[in-house]
Residue frames relative to the residue before (quaternion, step in Angstrom):
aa qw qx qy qz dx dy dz
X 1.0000 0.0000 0.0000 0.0000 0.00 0.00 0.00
X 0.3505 -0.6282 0.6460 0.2555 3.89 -1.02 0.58
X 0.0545 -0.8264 0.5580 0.0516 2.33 -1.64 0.76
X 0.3487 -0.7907 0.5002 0.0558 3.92 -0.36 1.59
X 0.2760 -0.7804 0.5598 -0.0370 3.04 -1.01 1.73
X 0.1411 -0.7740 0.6147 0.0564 3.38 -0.72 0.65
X 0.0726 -0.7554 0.6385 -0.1281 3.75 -0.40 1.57
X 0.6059 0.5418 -0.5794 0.0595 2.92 -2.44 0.01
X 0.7754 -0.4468 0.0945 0.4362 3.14 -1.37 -0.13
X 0.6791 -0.3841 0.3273 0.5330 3.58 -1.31 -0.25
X 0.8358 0.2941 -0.1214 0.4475 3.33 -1.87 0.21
X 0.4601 0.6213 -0.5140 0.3716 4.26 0.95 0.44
X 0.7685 -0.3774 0.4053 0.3206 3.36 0.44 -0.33
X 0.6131 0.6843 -0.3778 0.1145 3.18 1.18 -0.81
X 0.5691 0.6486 -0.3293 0.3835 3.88 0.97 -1.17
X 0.5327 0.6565 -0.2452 0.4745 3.75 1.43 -1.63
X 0.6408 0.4540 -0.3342 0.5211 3.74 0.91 -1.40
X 0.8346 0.3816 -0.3267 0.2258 2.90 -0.07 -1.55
X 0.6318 0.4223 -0.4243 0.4924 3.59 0.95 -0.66
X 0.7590 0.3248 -0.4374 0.3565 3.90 0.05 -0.61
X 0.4557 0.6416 -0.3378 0.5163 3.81 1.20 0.24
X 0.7277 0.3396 -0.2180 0.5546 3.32 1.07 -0.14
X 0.3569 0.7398 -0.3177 0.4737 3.17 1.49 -0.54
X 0.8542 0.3599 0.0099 0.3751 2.63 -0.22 -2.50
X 0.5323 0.4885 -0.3412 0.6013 3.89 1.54 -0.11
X 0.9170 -0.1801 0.2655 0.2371 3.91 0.55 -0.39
X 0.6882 0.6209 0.0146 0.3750 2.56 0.63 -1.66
X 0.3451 -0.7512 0.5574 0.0763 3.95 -0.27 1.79
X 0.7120 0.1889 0.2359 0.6338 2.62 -0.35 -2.41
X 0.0593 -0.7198 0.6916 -0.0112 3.49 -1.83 0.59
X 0.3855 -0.7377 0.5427 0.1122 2.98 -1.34 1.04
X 0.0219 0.8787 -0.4751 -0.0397 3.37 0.15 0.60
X 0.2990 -0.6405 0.6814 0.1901 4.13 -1.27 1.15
X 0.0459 0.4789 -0.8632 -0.1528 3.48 -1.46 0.57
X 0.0484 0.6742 -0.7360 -0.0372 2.54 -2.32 0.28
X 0.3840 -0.7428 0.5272 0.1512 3.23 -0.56 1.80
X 0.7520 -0.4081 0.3618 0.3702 3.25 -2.15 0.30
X 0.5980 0.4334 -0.3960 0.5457 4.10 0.80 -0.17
X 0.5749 -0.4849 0.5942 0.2851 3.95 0.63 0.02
X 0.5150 0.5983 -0.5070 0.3460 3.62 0.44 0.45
X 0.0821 -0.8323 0.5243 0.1602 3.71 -0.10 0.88
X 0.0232 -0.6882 0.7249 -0.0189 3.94 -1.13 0.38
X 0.0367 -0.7890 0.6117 -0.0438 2.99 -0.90 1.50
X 0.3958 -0.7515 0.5278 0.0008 3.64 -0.94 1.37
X 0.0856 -0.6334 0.7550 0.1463 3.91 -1.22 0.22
X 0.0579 -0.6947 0.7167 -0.0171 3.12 -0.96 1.54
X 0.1398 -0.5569 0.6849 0.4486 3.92 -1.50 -0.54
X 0.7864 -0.3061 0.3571 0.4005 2.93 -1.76 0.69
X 0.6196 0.5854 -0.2858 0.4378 3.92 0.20 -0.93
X 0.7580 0.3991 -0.1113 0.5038 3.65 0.14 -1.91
X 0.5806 0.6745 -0.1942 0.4126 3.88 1.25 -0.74
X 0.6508 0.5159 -0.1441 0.5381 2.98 1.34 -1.22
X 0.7333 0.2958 -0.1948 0.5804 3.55 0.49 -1.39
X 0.7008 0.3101 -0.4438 0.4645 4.01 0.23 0.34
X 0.8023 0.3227 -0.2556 0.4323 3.75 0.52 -0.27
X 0.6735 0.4718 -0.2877 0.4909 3.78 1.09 -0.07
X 0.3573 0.8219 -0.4366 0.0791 3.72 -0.68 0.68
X 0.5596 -0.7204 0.2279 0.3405 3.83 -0.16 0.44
X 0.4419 0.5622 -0.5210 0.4661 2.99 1.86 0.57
X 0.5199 -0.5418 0.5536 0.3602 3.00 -1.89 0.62
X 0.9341 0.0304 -0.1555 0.3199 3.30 -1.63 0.56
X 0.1955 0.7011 -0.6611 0.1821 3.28 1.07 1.02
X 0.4685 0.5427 -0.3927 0.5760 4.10 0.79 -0.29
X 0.2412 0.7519 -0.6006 0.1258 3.33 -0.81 1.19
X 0.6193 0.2545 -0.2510 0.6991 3.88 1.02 -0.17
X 0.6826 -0.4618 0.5211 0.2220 2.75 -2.07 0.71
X 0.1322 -0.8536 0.5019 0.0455 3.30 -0.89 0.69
X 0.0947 -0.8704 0.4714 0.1061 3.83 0.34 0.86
X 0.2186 0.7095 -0.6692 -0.0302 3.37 -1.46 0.29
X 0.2221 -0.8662 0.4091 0.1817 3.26 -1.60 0.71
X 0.3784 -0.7201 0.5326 0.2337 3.89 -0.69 1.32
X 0.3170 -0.5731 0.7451 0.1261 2.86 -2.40 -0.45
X 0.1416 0.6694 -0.7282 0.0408 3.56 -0.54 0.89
X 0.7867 -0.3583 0.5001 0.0507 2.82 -2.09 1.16
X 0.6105 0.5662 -0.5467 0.0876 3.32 -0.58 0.96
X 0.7502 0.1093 -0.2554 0.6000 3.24 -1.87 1.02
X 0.7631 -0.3901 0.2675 0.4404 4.06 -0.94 -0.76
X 0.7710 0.2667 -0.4067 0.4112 3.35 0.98 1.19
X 0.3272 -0.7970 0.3601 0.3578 2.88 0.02 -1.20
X 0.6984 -0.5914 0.3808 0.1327 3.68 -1.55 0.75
X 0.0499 0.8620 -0.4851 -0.1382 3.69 0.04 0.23
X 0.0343 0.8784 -0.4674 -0.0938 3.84 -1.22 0.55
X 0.6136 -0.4628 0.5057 0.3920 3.49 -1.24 0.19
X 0.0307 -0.6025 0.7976 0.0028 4.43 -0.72 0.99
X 0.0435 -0.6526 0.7448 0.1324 3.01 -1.79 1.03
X 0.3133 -0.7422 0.5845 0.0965 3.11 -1.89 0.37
X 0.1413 -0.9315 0.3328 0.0408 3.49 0.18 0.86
X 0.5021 -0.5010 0.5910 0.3841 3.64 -0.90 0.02
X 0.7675 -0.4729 0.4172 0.1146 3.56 -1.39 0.39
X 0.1086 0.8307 -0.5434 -0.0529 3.40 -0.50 0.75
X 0.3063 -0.8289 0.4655 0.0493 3.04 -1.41 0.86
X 0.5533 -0.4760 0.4841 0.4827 3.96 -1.04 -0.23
X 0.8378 0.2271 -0.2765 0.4123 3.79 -0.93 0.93
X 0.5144 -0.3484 0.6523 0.4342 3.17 -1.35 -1.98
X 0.0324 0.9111 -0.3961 -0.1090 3.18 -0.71 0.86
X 0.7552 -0.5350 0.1184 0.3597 3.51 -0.55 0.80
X 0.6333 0.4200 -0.1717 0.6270 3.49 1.70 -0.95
X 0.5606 -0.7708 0.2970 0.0578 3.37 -0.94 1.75
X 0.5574 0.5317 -0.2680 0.5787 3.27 1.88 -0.92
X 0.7058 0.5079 -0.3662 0.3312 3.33 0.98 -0.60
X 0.5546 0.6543 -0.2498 0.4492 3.24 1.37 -0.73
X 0.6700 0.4380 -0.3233 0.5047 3.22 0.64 -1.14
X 0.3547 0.7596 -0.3648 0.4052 3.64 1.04 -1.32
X 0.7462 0.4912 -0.0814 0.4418 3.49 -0.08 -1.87
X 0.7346 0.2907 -0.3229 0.5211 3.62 0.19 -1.45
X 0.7503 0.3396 -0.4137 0.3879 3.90 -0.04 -0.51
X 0.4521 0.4040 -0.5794 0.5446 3.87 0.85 0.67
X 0.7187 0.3878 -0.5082 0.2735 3.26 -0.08 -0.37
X 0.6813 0.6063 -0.3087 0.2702 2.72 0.92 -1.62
X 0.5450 0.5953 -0.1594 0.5685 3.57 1.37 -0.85
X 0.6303 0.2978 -0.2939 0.6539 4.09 0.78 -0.21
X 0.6553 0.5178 -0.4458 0.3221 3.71 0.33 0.60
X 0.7623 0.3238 -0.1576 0.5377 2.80 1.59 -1.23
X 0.4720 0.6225 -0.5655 0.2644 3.88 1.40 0.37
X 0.3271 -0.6364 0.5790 0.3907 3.75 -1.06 -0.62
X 0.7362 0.2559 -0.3140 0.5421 3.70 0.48 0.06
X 0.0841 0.6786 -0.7267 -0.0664 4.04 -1.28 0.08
X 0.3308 -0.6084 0.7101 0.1275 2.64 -1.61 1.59
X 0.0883 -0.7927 0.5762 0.1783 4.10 -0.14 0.21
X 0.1497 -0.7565 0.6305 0.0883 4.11 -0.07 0.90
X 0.0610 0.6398 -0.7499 0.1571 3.14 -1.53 1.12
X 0.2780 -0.7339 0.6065 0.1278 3.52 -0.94 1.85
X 0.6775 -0.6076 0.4090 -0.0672 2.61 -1.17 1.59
X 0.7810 0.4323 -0.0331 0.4494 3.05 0.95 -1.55
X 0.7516 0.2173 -0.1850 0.5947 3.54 1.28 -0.30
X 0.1952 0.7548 -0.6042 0.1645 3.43 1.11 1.16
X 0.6109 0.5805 -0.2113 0.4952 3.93 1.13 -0.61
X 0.7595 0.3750 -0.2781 0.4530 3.61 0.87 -0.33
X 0.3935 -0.6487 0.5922 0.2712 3.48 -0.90 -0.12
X 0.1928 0.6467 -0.6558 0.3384 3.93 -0.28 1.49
X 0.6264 -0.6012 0.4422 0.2249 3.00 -1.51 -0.35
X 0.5405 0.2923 -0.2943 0.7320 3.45 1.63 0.23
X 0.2512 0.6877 -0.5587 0.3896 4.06 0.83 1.56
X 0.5847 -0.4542 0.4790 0.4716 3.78 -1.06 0.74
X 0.2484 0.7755 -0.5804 0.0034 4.19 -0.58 0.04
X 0.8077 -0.3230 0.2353 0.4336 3.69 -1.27 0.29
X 0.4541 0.5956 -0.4636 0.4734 4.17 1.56 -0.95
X 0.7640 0.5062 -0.3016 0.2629 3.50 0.08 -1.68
X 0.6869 0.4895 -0.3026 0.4439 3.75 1.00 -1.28
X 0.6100 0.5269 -0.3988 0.4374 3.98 1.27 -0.45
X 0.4491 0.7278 -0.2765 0.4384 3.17 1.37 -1.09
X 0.7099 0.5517 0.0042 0.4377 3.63 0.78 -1.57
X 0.8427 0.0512 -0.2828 0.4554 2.65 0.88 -0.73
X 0.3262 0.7553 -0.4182 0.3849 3.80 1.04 0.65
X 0.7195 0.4548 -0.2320 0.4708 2.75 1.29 -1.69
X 0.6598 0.5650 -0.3338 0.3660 3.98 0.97 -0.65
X 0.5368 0.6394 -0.1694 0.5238 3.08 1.84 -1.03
X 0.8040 0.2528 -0.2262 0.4884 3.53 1.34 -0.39
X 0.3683 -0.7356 0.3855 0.4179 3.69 1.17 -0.46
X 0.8013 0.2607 -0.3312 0.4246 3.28 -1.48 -0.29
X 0.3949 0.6620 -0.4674 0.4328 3.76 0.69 0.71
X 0.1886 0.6687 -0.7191 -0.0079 3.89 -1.27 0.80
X 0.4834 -0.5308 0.5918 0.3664 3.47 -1.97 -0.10
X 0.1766 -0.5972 0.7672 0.1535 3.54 -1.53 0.64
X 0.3458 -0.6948 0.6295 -0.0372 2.98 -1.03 1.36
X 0.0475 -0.8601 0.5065 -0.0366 3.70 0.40 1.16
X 0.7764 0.2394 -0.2717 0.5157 3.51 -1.67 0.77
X 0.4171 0.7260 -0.4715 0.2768 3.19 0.51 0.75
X 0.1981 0.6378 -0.4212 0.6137 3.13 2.10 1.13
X 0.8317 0.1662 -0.2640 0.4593 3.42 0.24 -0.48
X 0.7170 -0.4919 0.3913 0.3015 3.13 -2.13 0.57
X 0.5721 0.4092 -0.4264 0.5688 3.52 0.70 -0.11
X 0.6477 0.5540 -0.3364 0.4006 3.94 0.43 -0.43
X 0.5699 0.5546 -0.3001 0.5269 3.90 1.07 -0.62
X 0.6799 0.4628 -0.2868 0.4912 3.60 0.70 -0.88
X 0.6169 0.5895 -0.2214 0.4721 3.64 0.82 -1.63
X 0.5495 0.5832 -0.3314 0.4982 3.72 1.05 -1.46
X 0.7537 0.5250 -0.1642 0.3596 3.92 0.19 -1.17
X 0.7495 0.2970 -0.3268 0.4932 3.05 1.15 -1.27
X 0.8022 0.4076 -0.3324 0.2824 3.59 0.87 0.11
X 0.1287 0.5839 -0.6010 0.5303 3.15 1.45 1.40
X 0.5439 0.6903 -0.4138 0.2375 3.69 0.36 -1.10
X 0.9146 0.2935 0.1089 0.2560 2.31 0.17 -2.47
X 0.6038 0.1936 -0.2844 0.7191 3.02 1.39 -0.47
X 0.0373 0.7608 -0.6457 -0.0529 4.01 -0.47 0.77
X 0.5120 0.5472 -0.3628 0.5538 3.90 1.14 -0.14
X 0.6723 0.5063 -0.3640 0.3991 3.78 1.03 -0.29
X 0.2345 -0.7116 0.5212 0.4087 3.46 -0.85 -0.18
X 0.0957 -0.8522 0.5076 0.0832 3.83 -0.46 0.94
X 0.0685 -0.8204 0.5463 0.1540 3.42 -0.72 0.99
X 0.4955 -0.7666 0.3043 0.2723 3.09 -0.76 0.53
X 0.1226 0.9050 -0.4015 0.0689 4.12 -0.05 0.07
X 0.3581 -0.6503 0.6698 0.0157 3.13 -1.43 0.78
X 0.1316 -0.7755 0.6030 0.1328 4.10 -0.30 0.98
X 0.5375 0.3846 -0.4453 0.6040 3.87 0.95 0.20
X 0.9452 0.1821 -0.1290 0.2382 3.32 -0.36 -0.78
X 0.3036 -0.8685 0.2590 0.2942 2.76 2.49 1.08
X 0.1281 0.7055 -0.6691 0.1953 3.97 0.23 1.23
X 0.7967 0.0477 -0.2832 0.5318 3.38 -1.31 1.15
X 0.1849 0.7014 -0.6823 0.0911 3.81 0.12 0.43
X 0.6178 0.5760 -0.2693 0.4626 3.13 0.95 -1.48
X 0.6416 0.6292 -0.1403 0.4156 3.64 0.16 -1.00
X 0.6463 0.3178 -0.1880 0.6677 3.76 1.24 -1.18
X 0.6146 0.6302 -0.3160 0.3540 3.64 0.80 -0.73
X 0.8061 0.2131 -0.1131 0.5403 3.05 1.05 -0.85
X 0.5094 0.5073 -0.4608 0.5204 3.35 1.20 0.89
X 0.5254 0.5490 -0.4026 0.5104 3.50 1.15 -0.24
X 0.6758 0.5374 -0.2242 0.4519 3.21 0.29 -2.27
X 0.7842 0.2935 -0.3525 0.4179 4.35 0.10 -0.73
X 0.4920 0.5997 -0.3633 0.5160 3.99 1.49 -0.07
X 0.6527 0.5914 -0.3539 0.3147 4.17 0.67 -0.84
C-alpha cells in the first residue's frame, strides 16, 4: 500500500485537510494510528465530528506524532486504498523545545519513506511574518519533493483575501511545481488532490 504524507509548517491547515479530506473521500467514523517519536502506536475511534474538536486547534504544534489513516479512492470499477499521514510541524533550524525536535525528526523520517507528498503552504500569510510564513523549511521541502516526484504544493486558505494574492506569488516561485490551490474548511481543490493522489497509486 502507498503511503501520502502531508507536511509543512505549523498552524497551515494541515490536520483541517486531513480530516475534511477524508471526510470528503467517505469516511464517517475513523480509525486513526498515532505514533510518537519512540514508535509507540495508540490507535483511537474517533467520528469525523469528535476528531475535529480533539485534533484541530490554533495552537501551533499542538500536532506532534504522526497520525495515520487509511482511505479508498474510486478507480475505474473499484477502487485503490492508501496510507494519509499527518504530521507535526516543521520549522527553519533546531529548536530549543525537545518534543519539538523529536516531533520534526519523525516527520522526516516518515517523508522519506512515503511515495506521494502533499507539501501545504498557507497561502494567506505569505506577506506576514508568523510562524506558518513561506520561510527557508518550505523551499527545502520543494526541492526534495521535485527531487523525488509524485509530490505537489496545496496552497491553503485560499478562501481568504490575503490567500488570492499569496496563491499567485506561489505560482511564481515555485513555477516548476505543480500548485493546487485549496481551502481545508471550505474543501477547494478536493477534487484536484483526489486526482493527484488517485493517478500516483
Amino acid at each position: 500500500m502507498k503511503c501520502c504524507i502531508l507536511l509543512g509548517k505549523p498552524n497551515v491547515g494541515k490536520t483541517s485537510f486531513f480530516l475534511n479530506f477524508a471526510e470528503y473521500l467517505g469516511i464517517t467514523k475513523c480509525i486513526l494510528e498515532f505514533i510518537d517519536y519512540q514508535g509507540m502506536k495508540t490507535v483511537k475511534n474517533y467520528s469525523l465530528s469528535m476528531a475535529k474538536s480533539h485534533l484541530i486547534s490554533p495552537s501551533p504544534f499542538h500536532t506532534r506524532d504522526i497520525c495515520k489513516l487509511t482511505l479508498y479512492i474510486p478507480i475505474y470499477k473499484g477502487h485503490s486504498e492508501f496510507l494519509l499521514y499527518d504530521t507535526g510541524g516543521l520549522i527553519d533550524g533546531i529548536s530549543k523545545d525537545e518534543g519539538i525536535r523529536k516531533s520534526m525528526a519523525e516527520t522526516l523520517k516518515y517523508l522519506y519513506d512515503s511515495q506521494i507528498i502533499l507539501h501545504m503552504i498557507d497561502a494567506s500569510s505569505i506577506y506576514k511574518n508568523q510562524i506558518n510564513t513561506l520561510s527557508e523549511i518550505d523551499y527545502q521541502l520543494n526541492q526534495y519533493g521535485r527531487s523525488r516526484g509524485c509530490y505537489c504544493i496545496l496552497a491553503n486558505k485560499v478562501d481568504l483575501k490575503e490567500g488570492v494574492g499569496g496563491l499567485e506569488l506561489l505560482k511564481k516561485e515555485f513555477k516548476d511545481t505543480y500548485v493546487i490551490p485549496t481551502s481545508s474548511i471550505k474543501r477547494i481543490g478536493f477534487k484536484e488532490v483526489k486526482k493527484f493522489v488517485s493517478r500516483n497509486l
